[in-house]
C-alpha positions in Angstrom: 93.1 148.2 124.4 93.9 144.4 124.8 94.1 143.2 128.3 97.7 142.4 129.3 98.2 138.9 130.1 100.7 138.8 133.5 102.1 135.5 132.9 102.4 135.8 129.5 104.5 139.5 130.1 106.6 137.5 132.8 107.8 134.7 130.0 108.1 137.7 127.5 110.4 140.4 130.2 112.2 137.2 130.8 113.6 136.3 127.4 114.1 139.9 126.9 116.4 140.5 129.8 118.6 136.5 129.3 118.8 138.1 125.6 120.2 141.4 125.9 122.9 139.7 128.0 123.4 136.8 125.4 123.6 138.8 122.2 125.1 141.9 121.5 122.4 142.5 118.5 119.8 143.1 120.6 117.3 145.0 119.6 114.2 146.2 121.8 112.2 147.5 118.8 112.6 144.1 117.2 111.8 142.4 119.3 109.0 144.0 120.2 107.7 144.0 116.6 107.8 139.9 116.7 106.3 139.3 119.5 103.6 142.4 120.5 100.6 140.3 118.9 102.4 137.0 118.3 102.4 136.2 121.8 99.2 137.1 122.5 97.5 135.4 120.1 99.5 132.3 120.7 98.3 132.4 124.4 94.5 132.5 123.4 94.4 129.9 120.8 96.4 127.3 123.2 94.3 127.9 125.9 92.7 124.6 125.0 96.2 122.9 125.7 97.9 122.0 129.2 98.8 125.2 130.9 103.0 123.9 130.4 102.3 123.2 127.1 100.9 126.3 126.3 103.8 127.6 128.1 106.6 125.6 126.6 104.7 126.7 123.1 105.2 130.3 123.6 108.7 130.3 124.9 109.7 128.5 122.1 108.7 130.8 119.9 110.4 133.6 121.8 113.6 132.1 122.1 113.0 132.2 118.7 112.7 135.4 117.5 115.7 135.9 120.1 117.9 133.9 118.4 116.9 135.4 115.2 117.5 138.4 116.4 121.2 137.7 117.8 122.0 136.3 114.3 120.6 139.6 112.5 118.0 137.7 110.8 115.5 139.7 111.9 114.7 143.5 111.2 111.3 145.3 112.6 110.3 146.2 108.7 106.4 146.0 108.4 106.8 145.4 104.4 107.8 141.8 103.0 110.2 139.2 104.1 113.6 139.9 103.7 115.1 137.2 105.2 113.9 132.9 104.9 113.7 133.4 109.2 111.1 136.2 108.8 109.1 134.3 106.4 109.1 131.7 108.9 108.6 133.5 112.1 105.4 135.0 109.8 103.6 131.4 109.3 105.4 130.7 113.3 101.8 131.2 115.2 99.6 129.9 112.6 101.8 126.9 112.4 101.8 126.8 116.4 98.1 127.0 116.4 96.9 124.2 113.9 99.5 121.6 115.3 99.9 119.7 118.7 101.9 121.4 121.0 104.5 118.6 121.3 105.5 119.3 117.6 106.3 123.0 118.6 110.1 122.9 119.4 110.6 120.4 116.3 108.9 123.1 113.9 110.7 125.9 115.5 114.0 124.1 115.5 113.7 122.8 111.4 112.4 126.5 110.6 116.0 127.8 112.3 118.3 125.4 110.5 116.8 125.5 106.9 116.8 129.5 107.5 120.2 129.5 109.0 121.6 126.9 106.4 120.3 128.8 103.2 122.2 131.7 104.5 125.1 129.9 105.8 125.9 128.3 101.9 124.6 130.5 99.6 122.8 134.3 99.6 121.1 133.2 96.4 119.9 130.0 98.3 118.2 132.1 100.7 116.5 134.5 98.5 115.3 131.7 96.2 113.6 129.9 99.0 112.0 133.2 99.9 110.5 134.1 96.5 108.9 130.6 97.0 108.5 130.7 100.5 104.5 130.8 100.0 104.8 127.4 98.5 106.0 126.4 102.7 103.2 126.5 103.6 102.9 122.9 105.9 105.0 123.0 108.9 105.3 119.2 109.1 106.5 119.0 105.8 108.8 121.7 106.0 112.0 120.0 105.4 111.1 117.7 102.5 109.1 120.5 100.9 112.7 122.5 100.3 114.7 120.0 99.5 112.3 119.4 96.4 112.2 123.2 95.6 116.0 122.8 95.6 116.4 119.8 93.8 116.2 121.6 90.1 118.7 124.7 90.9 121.3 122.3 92.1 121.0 119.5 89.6 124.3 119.1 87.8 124.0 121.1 83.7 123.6 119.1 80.7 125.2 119.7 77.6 122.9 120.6 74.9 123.2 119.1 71.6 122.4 122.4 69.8 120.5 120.0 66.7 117.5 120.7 67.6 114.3 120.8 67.9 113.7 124.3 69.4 111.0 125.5 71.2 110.0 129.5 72.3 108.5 130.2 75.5 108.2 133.6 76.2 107.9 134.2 80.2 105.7 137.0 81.3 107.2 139.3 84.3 104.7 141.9 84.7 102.0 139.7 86.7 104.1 139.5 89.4 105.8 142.9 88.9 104.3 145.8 87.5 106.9 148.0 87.2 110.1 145.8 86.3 111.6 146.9 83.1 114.4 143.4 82.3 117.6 144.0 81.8 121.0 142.2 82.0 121.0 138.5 82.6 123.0 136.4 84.7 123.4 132.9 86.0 123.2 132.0 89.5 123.1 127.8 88.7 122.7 126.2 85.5 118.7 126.5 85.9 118.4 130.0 88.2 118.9 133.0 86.3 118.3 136.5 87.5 117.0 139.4 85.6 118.2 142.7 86.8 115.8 145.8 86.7 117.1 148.2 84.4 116.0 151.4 87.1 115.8 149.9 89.9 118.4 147.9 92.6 115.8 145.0 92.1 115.9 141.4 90.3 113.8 138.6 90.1 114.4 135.0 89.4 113.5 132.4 86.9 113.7 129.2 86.9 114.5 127.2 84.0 112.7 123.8 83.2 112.2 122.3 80.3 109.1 121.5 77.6 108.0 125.0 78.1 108.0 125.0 81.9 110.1 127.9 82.8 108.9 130.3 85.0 109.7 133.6 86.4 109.9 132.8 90.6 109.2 136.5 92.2 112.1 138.8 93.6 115.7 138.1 94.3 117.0 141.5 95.7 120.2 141.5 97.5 122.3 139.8 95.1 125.3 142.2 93.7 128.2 140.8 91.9 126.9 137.0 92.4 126.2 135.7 89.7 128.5 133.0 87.9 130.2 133.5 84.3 128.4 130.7 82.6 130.1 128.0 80.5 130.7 129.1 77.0 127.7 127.6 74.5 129.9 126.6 72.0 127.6 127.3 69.0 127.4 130.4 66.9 123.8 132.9 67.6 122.9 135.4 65.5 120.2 137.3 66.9 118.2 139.4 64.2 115.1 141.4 65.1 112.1 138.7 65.3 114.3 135.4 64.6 117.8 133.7 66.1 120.1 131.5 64.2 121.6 128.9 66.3 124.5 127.6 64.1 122.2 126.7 60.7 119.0 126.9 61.9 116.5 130.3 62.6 114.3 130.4 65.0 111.0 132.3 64.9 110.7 134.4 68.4 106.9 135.6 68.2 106.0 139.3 70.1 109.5 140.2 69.7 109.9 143.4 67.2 112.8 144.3 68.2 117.2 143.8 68.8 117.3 142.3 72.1 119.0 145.0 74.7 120.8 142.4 77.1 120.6 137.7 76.0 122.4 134.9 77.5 123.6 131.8 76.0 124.0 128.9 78.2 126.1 125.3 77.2 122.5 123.4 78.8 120.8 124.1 75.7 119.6 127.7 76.7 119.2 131.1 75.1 117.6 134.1 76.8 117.0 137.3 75.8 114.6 140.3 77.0 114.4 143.6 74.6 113.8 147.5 75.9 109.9 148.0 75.4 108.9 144.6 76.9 109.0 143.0 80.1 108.9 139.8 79.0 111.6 137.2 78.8 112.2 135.1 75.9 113.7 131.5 76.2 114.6 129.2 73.3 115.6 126.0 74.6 116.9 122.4 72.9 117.7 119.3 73.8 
């Protein structure tokens, strides 16, 4: 059994008993579950550090997880992420640990208002950013690193041209999940699209790039009735088995043997489609 720090139970019992007054969320259990081997572990691996420093370090992060809990950010759930502030509160000690202990509150404080931002403007924002959130991985960089993962899904839409060229990418889903069988499409931007699962309350995301560069993102749960109607594309599609005719011309659509079950047509130059005994996605886009 580990050894129980006094001091470090002293900081803990006193967050805990200023929170319970403070937020009317509170949740013991929680708690508990953010901080029973956090703490800990912060406290050995700042030994090397100032005594108030280590101290300062580790109340920081649990007036964080306090705070996250007061919002309802924060569930006790030993399976993935479900919120941007769990992800965060996940990388919190290793971030703690391989930075100086002066940059603590200034990590903590940027991981709160990206988290509390992305939930504050959009629920798509927020589950985007946490089907990427491995790619925030540097805690110095933490800011600048989402507002380049944001840039594409908030770019203003083009208007395609429809004259072609046209190029086929077909975007493989089953890598990341297994079991996902694609069904109807919607648009969450101009370049985010979600793919519900046709069994399942689930979706994923995929991001849409062009030269070939789409890519399916990872799981967007929690996103009912979001999605936008997309502006109309303005040129006739034909889909037919193994080809689409945009306006005059057909397009080839290799490994696809079949009517597609659910497409989307989008006025950037976009088609999408996905068909019942594949999970793969099929984009055609032109300039």
């Amino acid at each position: 059994m580990q050894k129980v720090v006094p001091h470090l139970k002293m900081l803990q019992d006193n967050v805990r008993t200023h929170s319970k007054r403070r937020h009317a969320r509170w949740d013991d259990a929680v708690f508990e579950h953010w901080v029973s081997w956090q703490t800990d572990y912060l406290w050995r691996t700042l030994e090397k550090h100032a005594g108030r420093a280590r101290e300062r370090s580790i109340l920081t992060y649990l007036e964080l997880v306090a705070a996250g809990i007061g919002a309802g950010y924060l569930a006790s759930s030993d399976g993935e992420a479900r919120t941007l502030m769990e992800a965060f509160l996940g990388k919190m000690p290793m971030w703690f640990t391989s930075t100086q202990p002066e940059r603590h509150a200034g990590i903590a404080a940027t991981a709160w208002n990206l988290a509390e931002g992305a939930r504050r403007e959009a629920q798509w924002m927020e589950q985007y950013l946490l089907a990427r959130a491995q790619e925030l991985d540097d805690p110095m960089l933490l800011e600048q690193r989402t507002l380049e993962l944001l840039k594409p899904v908030l770019e203003p839409p083009r208007d395609a041209t429809w004259q072609g060229p046209f190029k086929v990418t077909v975007v493989e889903i089953a890598p990341l999940l297994q079991s996902f069988l694609p069904g109807e499409l919607s648009m969450l931007t101009p370049s985010l699209i979600r793919i519900a699962d046709r069994r399942h309350p689930s979706s994923v995301g995929v991001l849409l790039a062009p030269q070939g560069k789409s890519t399916c993102i990872g799981r967007m749960d929690g996103l009912p009735a979001l999605a936008v109607s997309p502006p109309p594309a303005r040129v006739p599609v034909r889909w037919a088995g193994d080809r689409v005719t945009v306006a005059s011309t057909t397009v080839a659509l290799p490994l696809m043997a079949c009517e597609p079950l659910h497409t989307l047509a989008l006025a950037s130059g976009y088609l999408l489609a996905v068909v019942r005994n594949s999970q793969r996605l099929w984009v055609i886009e032109t300039p």
